[in-house]
Phi, psi and omega in degrees: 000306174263058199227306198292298213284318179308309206285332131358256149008287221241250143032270216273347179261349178268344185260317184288353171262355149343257175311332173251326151333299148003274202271012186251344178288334177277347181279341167321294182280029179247353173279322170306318194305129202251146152266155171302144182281114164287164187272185172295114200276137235254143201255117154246146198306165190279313212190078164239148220254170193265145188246175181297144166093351203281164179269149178238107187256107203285137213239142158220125159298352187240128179261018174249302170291114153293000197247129166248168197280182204230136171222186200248185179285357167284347180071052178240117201284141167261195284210297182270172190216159203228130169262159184320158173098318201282155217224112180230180173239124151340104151301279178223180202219101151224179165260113144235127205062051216053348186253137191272123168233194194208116195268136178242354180219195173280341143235027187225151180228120208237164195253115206273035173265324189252017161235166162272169165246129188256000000 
């Protein structure tokens, strides 16, 4: 029995000096690793914004409803609606009451949360 234990013993301090030889040879090689050099990434802006004339692509976050609403120029939403997909050109861009809208005909108004700049 106590033969069993020393060799035990003896067993389990050889494996656990192993086991750390192990890790320490992999932290060599991942300190040796050299990376590949990459090219330079191309900055495109986070949000940028529309100005008159630029093209516009209407965008909907809710994918059951396809449609967004239409507001007049006071930024009051009306009645009608414009569906995904549709590619108009920025007439004008203003602010009213915080909210930035962008008129695409001569009485609609689309809200610029809910267009791209395409």
């Amino acid at each position: 029995m106590l033969e069993s234990s020393k060799v035990l013993k003896v067993v389990s301090s050889l494996v656990i000096g192993l086991s750390l030889v192990g890790v320490g040879a992999n932290a060599v090689q991942a300190t040796s690793f050299v990376a590949p050099k990459l090219g330079t990434a191309e900055v495109a802006p986070t949000n940028p914004s529309i100005k008159k004339g630029d093209k516009i692509f209407v965008v909907v976050k809710d994918t059951k409803n396809q449609k967004v609403t239409v507001y007049n120029k006071n930024a009051k939403k009306t009645s009608k609606k414009v569906a995904m997909g549709s590619t108009y050109t920025a007439k004008v861009v203003k602010k009213v009451h915080s909210t930035k809208i962008v008129r695409i005909n001569k009485s609609q108004w689309l809200n610029t949360k809910d267009v791209v700049k395409d």
